[in-house]
N, C-alpha and C positions, 0 to 999 in steps of 0.2 A: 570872090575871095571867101576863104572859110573862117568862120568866126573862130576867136582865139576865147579860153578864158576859163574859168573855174569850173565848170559844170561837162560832167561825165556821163555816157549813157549807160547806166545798169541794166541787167536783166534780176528780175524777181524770181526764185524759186518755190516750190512749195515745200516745207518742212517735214510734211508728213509721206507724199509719196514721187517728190523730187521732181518735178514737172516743171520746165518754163513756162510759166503761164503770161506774163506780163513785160515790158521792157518800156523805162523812163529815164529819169534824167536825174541827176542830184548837183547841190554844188559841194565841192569839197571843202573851201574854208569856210559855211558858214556849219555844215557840218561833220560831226567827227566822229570815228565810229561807223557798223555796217549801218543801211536799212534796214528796220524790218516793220510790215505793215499787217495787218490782217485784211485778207480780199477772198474774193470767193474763188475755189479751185473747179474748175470742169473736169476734172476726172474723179476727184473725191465728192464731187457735189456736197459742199458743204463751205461752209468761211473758216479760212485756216490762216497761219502766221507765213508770210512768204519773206525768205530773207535775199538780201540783195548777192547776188555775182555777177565776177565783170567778166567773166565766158557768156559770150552770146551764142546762139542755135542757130 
């Protein structure tokens, strides 16, 4: 049976040249609002801001 309950799985983008680089998990009620993290991009080779969308690749 598949779990039920507040947590979503997102993908991360990169801000700068739009790349899915990463895909996790968030919960909704505890938080409100996108993600956004700073992580390292492979195409920009560099750490950049990735912000969350719920389109996956």
């Amino acid at each position: 049976m598949a779990k039920k309950g507040a947590r979503e799985i997102v993908g991360l983008i990169c801000s700068v040249c739009k790349s899915q680089n990463y895909v996790t998990e968030r919960n909704k009620i505890n938080m409100e609002g996108k993600l956004s993290v700073k992580k390292y991009c492979k195409n920009c080779k560099k750490v950049q801001l990735h912000k969350e969308t719920t389109k996956l690749k």
